[in-house]
TIGUTOR-663393 format. One record per atom (N, C-alpha, C, O): residue in one letter; x, y, z negated. Coordinates in pm, whole numbers, plus 50000, padded with zeros to 5 digits. Example, Ala and Ser with C-alpha at 12.3 -4.5 7.8 and 13.67 -1.06 7.14 Angstrom:
2
+--------+-------+-------+-------+
: residu :     u :     v :     w :
+--------+-------+-------+-------+
:      a : 51319 : 49431 : 49220 :
:      a : 51230 : 49550 : 49220 :
:      a : 51320 : 49670 : 49220 :
:      a : 51424 : 49668 : 49154 :
:      s : 51285 : 49775 : 49292 :
:      s : 51367 : 49894 : 49286 :
:      s : 51290 : 50003 : 49213 :
:      s : 51341 : 50114 : 49196 :
+--------+-------+-------+-------+
This chain:
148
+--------+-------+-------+-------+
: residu :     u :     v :     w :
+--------+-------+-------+-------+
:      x : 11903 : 76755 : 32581 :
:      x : 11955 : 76742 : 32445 :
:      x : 12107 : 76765 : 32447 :
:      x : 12175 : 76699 : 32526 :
:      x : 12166 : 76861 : 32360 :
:      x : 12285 : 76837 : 32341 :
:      x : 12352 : 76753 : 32218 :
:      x : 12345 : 76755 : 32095 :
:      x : 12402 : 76697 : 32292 :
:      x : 12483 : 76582 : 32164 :
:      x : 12570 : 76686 : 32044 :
:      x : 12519 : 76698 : 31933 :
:      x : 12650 : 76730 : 32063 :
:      x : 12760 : 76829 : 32005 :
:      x : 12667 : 76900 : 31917 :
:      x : 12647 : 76867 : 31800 :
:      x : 12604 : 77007 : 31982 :
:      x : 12496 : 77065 : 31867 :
:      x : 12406 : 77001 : 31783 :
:      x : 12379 : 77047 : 31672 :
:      x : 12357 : 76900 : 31828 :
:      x : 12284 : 76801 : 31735 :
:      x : 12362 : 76742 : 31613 :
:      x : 12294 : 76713 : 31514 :
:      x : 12546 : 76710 : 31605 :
:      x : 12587 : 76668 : 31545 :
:      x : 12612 : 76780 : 31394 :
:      x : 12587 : 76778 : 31273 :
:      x : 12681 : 76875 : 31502 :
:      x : 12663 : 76989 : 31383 :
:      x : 12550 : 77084 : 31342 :
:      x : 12575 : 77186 : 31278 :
:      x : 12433 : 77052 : 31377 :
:      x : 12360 : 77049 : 31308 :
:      x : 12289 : 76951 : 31182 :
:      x : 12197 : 76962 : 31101 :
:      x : 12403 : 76841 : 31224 :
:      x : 12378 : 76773 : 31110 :
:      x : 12425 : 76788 : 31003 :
:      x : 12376 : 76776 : 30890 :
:      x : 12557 : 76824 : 31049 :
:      x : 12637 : 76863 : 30932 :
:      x : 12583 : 77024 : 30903 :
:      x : 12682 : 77082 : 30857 :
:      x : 12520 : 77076 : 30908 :
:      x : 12438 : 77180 : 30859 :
:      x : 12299 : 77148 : 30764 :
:      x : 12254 : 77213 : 30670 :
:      x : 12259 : 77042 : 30815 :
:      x : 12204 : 76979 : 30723 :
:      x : 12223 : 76959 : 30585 :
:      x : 12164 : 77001 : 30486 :
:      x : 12316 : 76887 : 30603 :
:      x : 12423 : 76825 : 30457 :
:      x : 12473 : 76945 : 30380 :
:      x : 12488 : 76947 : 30258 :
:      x : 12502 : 77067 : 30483 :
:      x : 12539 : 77140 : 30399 :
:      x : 12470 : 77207 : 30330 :
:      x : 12517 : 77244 : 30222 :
:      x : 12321 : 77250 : 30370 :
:      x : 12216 : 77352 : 30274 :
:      x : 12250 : 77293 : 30122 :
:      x : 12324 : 77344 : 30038 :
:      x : 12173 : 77172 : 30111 :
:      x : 12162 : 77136 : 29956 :
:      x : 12268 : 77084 : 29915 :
:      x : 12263 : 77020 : 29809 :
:      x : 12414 : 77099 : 29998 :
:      x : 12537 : 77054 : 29891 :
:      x : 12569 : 77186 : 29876 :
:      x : 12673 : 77196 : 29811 :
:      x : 12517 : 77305 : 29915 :
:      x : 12557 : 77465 : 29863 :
:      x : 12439 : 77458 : 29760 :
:      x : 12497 : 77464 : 29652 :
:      x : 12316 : 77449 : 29737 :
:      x : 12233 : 77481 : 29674 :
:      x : 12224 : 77350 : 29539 :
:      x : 12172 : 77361 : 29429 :
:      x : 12262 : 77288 : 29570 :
:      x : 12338 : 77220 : 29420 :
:      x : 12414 : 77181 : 29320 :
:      x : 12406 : 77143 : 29203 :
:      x : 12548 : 77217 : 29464 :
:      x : 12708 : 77311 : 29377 :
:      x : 12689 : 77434 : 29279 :
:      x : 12734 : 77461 : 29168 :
:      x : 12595 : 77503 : 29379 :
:      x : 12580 : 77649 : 29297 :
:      x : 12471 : 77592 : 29137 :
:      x : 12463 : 77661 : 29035 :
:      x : 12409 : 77472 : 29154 :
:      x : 12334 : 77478 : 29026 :
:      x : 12420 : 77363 : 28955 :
:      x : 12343 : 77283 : 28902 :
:      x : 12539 : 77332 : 28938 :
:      x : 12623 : 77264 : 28874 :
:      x : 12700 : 77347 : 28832 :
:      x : 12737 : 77329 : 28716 :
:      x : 12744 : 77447 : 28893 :
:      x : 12846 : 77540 : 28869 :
:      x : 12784 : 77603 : 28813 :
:      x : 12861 : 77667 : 28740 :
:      x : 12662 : 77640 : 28790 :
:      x : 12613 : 77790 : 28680 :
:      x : 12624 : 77687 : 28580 :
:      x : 12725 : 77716 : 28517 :
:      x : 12551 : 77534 : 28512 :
:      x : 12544 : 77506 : 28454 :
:      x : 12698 : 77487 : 28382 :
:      x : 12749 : 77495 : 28269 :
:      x : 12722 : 77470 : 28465 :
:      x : 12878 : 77443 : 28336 :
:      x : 12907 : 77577 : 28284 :
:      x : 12943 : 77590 : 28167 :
:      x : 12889 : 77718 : 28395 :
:      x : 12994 : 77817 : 28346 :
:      x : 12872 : 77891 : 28233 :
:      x : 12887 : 77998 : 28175 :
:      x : 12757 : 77804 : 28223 :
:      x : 12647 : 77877 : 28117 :
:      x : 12710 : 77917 : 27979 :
:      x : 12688 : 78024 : 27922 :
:      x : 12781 : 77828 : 27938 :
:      x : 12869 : 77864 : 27816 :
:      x : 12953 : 78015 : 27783 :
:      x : 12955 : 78085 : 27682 :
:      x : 13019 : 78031 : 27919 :
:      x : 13112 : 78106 : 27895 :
:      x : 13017 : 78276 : 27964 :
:      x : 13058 : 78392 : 27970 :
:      x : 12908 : 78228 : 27997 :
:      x : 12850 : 78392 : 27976 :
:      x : 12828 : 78439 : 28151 :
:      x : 12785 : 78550 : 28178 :
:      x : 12856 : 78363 : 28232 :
:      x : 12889 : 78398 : 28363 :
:      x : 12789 : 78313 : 28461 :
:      x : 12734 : 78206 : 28438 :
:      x : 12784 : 78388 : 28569 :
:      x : 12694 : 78334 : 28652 :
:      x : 12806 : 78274 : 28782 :
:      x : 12929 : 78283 : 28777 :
:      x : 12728 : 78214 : 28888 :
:      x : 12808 : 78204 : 29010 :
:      x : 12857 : 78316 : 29068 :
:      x : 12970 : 78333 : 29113 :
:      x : 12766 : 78390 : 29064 :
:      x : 12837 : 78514 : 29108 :
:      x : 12975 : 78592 : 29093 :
:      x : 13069 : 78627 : 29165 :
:      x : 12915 : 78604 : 28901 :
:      x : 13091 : 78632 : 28861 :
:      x : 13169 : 78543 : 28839 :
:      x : 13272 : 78576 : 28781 :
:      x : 13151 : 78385 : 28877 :
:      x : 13281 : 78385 : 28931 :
:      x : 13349 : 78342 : 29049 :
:      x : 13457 : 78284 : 29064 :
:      x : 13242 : 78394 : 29152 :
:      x : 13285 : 78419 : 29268 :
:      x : 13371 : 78539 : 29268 :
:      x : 13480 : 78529 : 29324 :
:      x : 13330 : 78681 : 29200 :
:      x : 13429 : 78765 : 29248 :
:      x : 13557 : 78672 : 29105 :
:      x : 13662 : 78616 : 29136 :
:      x : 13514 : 78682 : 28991 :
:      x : 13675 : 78671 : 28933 :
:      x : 13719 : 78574 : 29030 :
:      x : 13822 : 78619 : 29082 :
:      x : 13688 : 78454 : 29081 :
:      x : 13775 : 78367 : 29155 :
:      x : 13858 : 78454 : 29251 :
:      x : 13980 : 78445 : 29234 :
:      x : 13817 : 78536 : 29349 :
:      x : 13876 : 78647 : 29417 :
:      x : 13972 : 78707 : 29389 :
:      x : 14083 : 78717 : 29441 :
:      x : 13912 : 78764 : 29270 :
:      x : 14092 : 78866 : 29233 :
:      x : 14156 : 78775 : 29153 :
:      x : 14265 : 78823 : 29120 :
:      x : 14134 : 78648 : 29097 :
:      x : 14282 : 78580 : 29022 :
:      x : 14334 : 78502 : 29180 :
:      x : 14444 : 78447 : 29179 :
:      x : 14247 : 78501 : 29319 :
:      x : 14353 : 78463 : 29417 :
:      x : 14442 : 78556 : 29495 :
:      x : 14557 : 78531 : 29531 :
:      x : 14358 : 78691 : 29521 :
:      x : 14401 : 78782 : 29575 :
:      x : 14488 : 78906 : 29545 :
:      x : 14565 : 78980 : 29606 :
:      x : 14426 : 78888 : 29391 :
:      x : 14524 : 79059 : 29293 :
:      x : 14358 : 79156 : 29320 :
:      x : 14253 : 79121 : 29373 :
:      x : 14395 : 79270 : 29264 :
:      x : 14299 : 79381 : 29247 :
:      x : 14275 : 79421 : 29383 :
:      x : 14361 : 79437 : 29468 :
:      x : 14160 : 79436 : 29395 :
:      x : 14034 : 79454 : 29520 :
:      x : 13953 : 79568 : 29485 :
:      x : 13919 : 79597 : 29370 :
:      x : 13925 : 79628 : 29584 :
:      x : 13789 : 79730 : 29571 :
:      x : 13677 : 79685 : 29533 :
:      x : 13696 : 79575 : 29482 :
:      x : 13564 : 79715 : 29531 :
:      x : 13451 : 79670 : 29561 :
:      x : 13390 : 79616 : 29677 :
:      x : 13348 : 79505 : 29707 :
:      x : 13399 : 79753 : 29748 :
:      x : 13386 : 79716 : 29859 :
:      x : 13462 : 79600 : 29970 :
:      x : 13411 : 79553 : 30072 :
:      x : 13605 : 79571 : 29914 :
:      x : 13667 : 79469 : 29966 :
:      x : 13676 : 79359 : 29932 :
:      x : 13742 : 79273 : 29991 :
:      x : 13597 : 79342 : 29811 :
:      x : 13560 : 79171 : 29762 :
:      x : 13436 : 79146 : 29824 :
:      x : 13402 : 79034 : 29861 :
:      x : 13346 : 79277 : 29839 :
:      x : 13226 : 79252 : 29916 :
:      x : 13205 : 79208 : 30007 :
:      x : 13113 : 79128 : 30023 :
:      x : 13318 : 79262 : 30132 :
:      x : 13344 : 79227 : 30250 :
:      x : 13424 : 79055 : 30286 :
:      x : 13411 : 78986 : 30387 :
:      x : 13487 : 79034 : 30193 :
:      x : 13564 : 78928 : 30176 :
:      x : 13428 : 78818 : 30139 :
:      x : 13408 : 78720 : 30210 :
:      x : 13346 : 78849 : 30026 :
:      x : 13270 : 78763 : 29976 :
:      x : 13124 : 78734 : 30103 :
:      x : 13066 : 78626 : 30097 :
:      x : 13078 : 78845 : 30214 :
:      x : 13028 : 78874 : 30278 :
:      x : 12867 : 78904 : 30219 :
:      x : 12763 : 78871 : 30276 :
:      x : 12879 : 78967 : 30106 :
:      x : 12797 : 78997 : 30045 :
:      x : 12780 : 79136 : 30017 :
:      x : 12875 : 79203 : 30056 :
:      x : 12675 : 79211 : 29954 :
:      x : 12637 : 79331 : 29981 :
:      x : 12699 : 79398 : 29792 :
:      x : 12708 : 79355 : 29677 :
:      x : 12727 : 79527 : 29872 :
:      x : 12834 : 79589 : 29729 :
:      x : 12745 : 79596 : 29644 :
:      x : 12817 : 79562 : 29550 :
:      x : 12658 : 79610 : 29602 :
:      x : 12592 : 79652 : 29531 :
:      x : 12525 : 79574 : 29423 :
:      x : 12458 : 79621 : 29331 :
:      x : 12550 : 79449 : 29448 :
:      x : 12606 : 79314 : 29364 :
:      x : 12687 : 79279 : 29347 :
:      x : 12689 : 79192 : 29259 :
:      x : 12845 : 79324 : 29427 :
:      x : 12922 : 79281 : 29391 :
:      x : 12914 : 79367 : 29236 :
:      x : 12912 : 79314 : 29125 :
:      x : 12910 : 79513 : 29267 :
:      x : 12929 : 79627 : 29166 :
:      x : 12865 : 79540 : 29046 :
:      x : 12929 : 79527 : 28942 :
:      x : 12750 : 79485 : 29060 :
:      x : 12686 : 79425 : 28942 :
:      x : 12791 : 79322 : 28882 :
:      x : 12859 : 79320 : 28780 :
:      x : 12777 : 79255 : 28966 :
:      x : 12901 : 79164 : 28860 :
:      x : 13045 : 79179 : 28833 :
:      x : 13118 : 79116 : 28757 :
:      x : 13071 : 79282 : 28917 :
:      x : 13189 : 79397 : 28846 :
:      x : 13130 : 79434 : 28681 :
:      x : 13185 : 79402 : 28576 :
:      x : 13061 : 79473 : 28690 :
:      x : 12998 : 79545 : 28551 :
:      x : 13000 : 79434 : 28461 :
:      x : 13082 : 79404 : 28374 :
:      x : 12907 : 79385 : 28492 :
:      x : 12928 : 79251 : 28366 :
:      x : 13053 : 79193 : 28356 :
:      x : 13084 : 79191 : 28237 :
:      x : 13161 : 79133 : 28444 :
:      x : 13292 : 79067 : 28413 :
:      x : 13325 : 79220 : 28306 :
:      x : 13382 : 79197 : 28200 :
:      x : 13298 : 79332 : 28330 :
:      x : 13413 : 79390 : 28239 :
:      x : 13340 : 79389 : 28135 :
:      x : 13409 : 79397 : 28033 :
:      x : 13197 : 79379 : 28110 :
:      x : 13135 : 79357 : 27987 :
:      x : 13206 : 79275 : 27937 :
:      x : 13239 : 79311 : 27824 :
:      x : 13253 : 79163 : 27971 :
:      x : 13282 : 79051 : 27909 :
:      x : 13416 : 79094 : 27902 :
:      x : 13483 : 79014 : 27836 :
:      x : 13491 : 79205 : 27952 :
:      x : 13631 : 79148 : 27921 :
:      x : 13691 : 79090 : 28053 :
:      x : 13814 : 79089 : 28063 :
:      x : 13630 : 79051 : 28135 :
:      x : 13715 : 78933 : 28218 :
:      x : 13814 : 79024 : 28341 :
:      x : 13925 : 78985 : 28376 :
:      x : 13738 : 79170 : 28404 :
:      x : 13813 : 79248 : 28468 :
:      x : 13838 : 79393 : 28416 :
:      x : 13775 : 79411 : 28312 :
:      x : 13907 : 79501 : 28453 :
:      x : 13928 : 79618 : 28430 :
:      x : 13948 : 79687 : 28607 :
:      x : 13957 : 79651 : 28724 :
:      x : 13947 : 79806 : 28520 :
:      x : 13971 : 79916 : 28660 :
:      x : 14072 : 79948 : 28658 :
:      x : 14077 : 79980 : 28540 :
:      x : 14181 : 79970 : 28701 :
:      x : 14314 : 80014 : 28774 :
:      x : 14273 : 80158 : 28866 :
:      x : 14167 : 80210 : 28900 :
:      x : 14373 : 80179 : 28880 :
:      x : 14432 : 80290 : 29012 :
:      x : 14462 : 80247 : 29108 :
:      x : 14534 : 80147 : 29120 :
:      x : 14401 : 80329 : 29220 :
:      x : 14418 : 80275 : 29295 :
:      x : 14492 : 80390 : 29376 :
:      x : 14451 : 80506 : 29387 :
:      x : 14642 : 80321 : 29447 :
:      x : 14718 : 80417 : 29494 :
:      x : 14684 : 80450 : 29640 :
:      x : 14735 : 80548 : 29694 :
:      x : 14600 : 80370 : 29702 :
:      x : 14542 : 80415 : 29823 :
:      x : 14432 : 80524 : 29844 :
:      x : 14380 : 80566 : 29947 :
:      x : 14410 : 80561 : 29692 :
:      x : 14277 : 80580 : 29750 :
:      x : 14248 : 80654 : 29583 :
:      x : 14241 : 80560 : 29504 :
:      x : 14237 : 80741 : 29535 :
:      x : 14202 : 80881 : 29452 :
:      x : 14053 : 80804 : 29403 :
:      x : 14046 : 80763 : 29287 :
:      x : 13933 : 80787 : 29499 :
:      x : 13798 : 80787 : 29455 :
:      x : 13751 : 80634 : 29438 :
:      x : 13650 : 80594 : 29381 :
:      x : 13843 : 80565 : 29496 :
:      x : 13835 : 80447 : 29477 :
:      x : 13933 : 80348 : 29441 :
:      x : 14045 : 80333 : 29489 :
:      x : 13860 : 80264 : 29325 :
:      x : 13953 : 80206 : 29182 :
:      x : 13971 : 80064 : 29287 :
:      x : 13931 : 80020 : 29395 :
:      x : 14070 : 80028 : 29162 :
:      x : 14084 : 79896 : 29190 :
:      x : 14072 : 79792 : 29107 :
:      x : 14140 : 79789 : 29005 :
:      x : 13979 : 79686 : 29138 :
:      x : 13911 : 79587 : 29009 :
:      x : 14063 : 79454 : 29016 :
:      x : 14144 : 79428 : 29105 :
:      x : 14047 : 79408 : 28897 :
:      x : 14212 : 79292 : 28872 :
:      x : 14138 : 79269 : 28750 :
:      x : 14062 : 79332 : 28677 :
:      x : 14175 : 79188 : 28756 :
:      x : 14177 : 79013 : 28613 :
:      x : 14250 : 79084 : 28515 :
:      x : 14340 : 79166 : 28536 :
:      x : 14194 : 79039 : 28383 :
:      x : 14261 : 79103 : 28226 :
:      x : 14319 : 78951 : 28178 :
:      x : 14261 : 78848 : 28210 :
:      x : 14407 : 78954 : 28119 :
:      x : 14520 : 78832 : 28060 :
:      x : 14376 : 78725 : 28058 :
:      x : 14377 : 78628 : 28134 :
:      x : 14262 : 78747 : 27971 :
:      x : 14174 : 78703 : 27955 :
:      x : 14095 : 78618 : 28033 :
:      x : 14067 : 78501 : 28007 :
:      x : 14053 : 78695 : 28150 :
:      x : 13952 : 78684 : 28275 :
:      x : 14040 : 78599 : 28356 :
:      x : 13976 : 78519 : 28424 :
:      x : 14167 : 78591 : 28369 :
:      x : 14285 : 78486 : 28447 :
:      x : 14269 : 78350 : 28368 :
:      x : 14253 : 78237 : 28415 :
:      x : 14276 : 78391 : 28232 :
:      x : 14285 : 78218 : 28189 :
:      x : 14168 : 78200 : 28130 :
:      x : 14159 : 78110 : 28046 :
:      x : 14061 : 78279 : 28159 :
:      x : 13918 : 78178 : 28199 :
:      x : 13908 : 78115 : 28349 :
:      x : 13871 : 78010 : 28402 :
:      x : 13938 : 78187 : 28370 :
:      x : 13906 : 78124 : 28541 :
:      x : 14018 : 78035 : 28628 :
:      x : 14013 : 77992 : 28743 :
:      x : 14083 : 78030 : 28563 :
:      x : 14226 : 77895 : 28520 :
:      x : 14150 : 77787 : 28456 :
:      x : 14138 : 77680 : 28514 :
:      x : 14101 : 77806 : 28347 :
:      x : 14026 : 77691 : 28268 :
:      x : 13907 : 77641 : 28383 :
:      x : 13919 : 77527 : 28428 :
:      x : 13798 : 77720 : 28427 :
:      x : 13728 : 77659 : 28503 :
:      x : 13767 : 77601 : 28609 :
:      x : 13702 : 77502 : 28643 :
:      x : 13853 : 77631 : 28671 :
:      x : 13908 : 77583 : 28824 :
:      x : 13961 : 77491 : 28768 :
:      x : 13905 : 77389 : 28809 :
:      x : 14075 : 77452 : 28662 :
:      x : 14069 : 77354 : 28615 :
:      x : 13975 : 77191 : 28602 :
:      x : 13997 : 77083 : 28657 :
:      x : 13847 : 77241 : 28486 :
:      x : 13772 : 77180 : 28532 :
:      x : 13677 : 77133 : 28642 :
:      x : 13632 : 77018 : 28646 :
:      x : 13644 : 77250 : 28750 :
:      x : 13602 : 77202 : 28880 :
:      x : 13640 : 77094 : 28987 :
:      x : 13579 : 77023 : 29067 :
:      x : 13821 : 77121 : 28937 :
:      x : 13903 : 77029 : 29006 :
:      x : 13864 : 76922 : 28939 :
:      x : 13806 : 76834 : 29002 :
:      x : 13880 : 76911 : 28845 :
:      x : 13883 : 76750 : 28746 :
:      x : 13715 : 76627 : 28794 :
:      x : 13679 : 76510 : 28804 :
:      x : 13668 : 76773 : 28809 :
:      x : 13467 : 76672 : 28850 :
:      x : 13491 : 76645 : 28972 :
:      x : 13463 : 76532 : 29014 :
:      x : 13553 : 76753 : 29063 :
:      x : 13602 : 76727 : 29222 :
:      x : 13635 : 76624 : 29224 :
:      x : 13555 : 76542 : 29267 :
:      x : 13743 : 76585 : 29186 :
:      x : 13835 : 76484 : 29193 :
:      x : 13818 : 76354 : 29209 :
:      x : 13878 : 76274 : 29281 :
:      x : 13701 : 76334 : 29111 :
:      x : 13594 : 76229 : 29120 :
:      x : 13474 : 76182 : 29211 :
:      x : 13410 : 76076 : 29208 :
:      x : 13465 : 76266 : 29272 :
:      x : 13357 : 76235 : 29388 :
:      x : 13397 : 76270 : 29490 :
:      x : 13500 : 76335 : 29510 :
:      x : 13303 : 76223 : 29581 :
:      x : 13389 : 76091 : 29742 :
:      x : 13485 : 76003 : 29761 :
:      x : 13567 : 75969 : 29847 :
:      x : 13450 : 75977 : 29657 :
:      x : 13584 : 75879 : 29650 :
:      x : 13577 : 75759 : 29761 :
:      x : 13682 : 75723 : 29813 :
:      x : 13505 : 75724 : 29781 :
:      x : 13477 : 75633 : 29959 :
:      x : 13545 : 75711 : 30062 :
:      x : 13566 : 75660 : 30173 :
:      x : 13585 : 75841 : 30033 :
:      x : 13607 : 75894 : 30187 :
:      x : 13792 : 75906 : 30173 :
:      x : 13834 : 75900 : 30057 :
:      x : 13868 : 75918 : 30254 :
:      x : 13994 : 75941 : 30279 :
:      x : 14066 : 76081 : 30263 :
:      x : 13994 : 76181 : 30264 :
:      x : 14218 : 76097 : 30247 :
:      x : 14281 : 76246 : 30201 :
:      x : 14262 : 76276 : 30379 :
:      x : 14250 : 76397 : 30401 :
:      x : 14256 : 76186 : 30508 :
:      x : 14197 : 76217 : 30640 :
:      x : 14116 : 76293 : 30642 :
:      x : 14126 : 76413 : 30665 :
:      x : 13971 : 76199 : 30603 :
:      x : 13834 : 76215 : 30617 :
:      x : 13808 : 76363 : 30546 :
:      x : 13731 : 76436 : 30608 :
:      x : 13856 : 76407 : 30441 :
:      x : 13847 : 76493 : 30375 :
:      x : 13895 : 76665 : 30438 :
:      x : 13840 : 76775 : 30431 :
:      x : 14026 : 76613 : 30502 :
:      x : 14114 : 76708 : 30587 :
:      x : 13996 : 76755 : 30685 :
:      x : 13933 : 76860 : 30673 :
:      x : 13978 : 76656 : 30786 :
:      x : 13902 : 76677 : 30862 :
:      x : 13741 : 76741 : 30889 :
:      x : 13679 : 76803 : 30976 :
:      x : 13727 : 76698 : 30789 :
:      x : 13584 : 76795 : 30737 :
:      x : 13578 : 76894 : 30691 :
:      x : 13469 : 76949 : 30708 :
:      x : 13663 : 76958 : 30625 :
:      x : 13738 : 77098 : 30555 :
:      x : 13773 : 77173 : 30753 :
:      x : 13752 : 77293 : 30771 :
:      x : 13804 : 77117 : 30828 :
:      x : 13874 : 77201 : 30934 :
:      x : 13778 : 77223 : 31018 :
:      x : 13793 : 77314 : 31098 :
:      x : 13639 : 77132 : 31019 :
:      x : 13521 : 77115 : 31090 :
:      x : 13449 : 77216 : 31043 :
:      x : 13409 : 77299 : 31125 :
:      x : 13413 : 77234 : 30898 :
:      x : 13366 : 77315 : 30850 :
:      x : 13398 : 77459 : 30830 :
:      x : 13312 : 77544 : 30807 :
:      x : 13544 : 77485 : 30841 :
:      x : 13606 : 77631 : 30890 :
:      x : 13566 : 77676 : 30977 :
:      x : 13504 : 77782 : 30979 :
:      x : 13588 : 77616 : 31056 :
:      x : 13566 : 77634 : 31256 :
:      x : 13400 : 77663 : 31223 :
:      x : 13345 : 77757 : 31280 :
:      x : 13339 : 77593 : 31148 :
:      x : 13208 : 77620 : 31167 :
:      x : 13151 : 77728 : 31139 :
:      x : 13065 : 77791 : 31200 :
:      x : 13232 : 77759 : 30991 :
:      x : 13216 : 77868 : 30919 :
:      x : 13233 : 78021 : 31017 :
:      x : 13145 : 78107 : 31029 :
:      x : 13346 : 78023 : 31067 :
:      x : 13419 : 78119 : 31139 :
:      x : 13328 : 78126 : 31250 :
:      x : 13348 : 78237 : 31298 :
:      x : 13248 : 78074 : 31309 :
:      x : 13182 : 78114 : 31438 :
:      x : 13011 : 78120 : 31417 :
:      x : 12940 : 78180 : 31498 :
:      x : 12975 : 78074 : 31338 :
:      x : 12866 : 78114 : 31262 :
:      x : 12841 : 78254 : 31250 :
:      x : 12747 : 78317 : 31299 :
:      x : 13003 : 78328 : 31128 :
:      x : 12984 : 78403 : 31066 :
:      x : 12983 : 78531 : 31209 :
:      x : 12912 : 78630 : 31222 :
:      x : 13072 : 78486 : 31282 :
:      x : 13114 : 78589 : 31404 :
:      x : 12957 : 78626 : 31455 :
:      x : 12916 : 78740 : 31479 :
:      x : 12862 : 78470 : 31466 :
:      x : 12728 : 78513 : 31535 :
:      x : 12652 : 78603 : 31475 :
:      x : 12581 : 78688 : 31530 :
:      x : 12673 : 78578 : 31322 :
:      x : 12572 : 78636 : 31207 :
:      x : 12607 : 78824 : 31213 :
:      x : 12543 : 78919 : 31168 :
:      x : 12704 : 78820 : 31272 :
:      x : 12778 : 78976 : 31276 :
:      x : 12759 : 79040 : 31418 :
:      x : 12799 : 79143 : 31473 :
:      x : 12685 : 78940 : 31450 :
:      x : 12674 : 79041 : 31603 :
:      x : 12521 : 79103 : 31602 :
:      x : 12484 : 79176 : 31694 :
+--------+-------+-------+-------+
């Protein structure tokens, strides 16, 4: 038995259904405003990063372009992104946030923070640190395996 792997596999545990019930809290709130998790996974992207390819929110998001493209399409349905120029690159645009699509996704992060804020409250600004750095590390060598 390994102790170490057993632990983080626990914390793999914990994590399936706190991803698979974030994501169904988070559609529910953003149901209003027309958007899925998805879009606003990428708008979250370009109001942190600035205008992205497709292919480079894809890669960033580690998800396949061809959804990202989808919810490219719909954010601009809605207004929330546009296409730019892209000076690197003639055949390929560059997707960025419209005045609009920034202060929606200002408003939600807003509120995400505000529900955040409120739960775990038993645990410490430590406890909290520490699990955020556990879970990087976890993230990051996972993802390295998942890529080989």
């Amino acid at each position: 038995m390994n102790p170490r792997g057993t632990m983080l596999y626990d914390v793999l545990r914990h994590v399936r259904p706190l991803v698979l019930n974030s994501a169904r809290v988070v559609e529910a709130a953003l149901h209003g405003d027309g958007l899925t998790v998805g879009m606003r996974a990428v708008l979250e992207m370009l109001a942190e990063q600035g205008p992205l390819t497709v292919p480079d929110i894809a890669d960033r998001l580690d998800l396949a372009r061809q959804g990202i493209q989808r919810h490219v399409n719909d954010l601009m349905a809605l207004g929330c992104v546009e296409s730019r120029p892209n000076p690197a690159h003639r055949r390929s645009v560059l997707i960025g946030t419209t005045t609009a699509g920034a202060a929606l996704f200002a408003r939600i992060r807003a509120d995400e923070l505000g529900r955040l804020g409120r739960m775990a409250a038993d645990c410490t600004d430590e406890e909290i640190t520490t699990a955020l750095r556990v879970l990087a590390a976890l993230n990051r060598d996972v993802r390295a395996e998942a890529r080989q």
